[in-house]
Backbone as a chain_set.jsonl record, in Angstrom:
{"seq": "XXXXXXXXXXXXXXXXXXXXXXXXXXXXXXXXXXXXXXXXXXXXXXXXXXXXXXXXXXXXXXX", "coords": {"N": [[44.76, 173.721, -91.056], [42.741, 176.097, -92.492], [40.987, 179.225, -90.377], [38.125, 179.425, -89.207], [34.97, 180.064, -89.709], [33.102, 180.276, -86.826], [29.892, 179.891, -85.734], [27.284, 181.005, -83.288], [25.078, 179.356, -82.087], [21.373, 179.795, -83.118], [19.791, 178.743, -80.86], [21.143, 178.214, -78.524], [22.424, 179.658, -75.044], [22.56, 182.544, -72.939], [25.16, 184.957, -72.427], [26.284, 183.174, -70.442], [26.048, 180.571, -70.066], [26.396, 177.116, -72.245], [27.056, 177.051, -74.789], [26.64, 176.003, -78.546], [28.554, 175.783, -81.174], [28.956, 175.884, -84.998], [30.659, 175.733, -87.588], [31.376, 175.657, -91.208], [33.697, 173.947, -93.585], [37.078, 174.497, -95.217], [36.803, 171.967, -97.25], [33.774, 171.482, -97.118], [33.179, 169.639, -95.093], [31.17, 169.924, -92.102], [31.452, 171.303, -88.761], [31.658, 171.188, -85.622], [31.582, 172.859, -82.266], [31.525, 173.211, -78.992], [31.14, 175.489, -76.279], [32.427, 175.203, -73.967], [34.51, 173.448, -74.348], [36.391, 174.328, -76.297], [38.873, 173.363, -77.797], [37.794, 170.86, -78.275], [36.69, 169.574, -81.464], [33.908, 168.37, -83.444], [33.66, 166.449, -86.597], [31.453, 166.423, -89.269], [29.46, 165.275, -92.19], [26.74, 166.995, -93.898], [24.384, 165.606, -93.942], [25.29, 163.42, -91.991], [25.016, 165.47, -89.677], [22.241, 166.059, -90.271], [21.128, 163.818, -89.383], [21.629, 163.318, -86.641], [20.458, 166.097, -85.393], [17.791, 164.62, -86.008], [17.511, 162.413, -84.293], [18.245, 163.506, -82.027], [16.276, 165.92, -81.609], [13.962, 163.53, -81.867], [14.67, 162.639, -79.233], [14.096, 164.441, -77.519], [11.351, 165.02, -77.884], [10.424, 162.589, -76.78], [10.232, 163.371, -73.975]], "CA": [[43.406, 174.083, -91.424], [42.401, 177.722, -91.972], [40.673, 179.39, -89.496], [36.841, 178.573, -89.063], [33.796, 181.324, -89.246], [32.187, 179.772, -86.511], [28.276, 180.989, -85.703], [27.289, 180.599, -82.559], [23.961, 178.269, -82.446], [20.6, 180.4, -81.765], [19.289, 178.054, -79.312], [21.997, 178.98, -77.082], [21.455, 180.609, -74.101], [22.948, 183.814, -73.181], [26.426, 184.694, -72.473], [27.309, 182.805, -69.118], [25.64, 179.73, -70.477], [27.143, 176.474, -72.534], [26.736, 177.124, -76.379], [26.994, 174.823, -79.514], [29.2, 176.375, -82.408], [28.806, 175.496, -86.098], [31.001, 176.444, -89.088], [32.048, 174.923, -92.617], [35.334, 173.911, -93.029], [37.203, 174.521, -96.825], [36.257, 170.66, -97.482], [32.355, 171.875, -97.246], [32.484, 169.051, -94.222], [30.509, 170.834, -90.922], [32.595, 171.482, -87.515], [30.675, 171.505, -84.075], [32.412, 173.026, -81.188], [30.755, 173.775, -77.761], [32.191, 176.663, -75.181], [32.808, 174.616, -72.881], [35.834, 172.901, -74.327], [36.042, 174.904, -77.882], [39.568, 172.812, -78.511], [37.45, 169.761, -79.023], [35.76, 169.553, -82.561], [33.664, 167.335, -83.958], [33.382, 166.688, -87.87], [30.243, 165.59, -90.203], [29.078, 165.621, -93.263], [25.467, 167.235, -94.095], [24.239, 163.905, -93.612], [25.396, 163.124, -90.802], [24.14, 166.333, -89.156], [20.807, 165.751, -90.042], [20.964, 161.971, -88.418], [21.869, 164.025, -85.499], [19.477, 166.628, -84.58], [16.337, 163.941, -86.074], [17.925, 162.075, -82.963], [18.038, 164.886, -80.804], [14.6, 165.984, -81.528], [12.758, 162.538, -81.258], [14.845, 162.07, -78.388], [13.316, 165.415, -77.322], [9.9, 164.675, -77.905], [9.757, 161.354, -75.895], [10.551, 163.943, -72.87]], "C": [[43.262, 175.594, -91.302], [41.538, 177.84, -91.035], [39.197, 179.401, -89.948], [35.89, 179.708, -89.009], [33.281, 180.462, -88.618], [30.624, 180.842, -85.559], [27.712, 180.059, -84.015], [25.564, 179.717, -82.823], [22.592, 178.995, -81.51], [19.527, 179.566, -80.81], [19.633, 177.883, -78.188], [21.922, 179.665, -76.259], [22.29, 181.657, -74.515], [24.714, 183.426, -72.599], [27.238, 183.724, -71.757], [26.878, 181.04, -68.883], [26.621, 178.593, -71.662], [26.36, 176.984, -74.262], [27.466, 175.995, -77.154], [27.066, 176.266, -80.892], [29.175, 175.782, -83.919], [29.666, 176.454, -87.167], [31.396, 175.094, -90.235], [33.14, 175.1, -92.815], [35.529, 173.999, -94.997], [36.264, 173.335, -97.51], [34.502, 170.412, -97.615], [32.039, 170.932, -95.756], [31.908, 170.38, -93.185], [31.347, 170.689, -90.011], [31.401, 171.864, -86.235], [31.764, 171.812, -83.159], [31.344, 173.321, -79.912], [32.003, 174.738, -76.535], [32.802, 176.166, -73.956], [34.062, 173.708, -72.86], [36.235, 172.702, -75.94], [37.201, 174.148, -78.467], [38.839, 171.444, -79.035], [35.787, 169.554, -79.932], [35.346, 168.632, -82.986], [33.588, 167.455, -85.492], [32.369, 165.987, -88.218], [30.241, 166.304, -91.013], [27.336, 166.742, -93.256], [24.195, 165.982, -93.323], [24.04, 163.274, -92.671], [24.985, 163.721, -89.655], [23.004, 165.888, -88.921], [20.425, 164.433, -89.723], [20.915, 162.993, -87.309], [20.96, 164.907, -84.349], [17.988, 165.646, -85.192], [16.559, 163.212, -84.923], [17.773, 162.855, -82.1], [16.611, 165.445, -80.737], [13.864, 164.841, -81.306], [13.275, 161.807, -80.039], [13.718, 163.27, -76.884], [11.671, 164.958, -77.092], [9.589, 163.598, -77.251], [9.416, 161.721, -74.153], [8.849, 164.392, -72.547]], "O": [[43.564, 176.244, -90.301], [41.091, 176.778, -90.601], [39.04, 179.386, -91.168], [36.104, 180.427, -88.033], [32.803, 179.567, -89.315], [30.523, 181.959, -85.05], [27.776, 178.855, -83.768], [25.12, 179.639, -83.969], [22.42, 179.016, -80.291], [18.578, 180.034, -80.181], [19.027, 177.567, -77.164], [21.222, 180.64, -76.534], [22.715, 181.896, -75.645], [25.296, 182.357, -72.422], [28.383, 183.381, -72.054], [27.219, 180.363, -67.913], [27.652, 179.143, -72.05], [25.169, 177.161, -74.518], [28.413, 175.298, -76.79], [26.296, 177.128, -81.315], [29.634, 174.653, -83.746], [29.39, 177.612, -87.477], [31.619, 173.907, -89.993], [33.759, 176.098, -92.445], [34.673, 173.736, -95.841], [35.245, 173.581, -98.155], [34.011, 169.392, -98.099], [30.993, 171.18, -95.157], [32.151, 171.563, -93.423], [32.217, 169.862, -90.284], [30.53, 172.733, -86.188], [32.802, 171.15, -83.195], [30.226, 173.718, -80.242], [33.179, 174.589, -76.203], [33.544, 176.74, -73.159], [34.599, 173.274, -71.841], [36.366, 171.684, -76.62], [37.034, 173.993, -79.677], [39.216, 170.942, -80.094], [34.609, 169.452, -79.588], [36.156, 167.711, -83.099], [33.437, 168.622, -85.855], [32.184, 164.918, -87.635], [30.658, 167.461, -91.067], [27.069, 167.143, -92.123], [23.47, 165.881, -92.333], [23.023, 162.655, -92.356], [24.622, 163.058, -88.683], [22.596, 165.422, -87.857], [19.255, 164.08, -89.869], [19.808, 163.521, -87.206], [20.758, 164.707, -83.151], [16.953, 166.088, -84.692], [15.549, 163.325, -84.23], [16.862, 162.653, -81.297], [15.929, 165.33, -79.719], [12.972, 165.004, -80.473], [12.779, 160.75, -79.65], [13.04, 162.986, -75.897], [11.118, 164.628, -76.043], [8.385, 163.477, -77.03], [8.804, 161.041, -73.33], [8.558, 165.013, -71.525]]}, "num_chains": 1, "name": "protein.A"}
């Protein structure tokens, strides 16, 4: 696989903090990484993303 522009995610804290990474891979799928253990990636589609954080937010909001 070529190598990955990944962006770090701005809801991330600051440097000494856990971040969530996002880039597009040739294939257009999406790539999640977090700093905390950047060898393990996850893959989705568009799609599947946005299942993801509508989960994450109305899991959010029940808080």
């Amino acid at each position: 696989m070529s190598e990955l522009n990944w962006q770090k995610s701005s809801f991330s804290g600051g440097p000494e903090s856990s971040c969530l990474y996002i880039a597009t891979a040739p294939d257009r799928t999406i790539r999640l990484r977090e700093s905390d253990t950047p060898d393990v990636i996850l893959g989705t589609d568009t799609r599947g993303l946005s299942r993801l954080l509508l989960h994450i937010k109305s899991e959010t909001d029940r808080r």
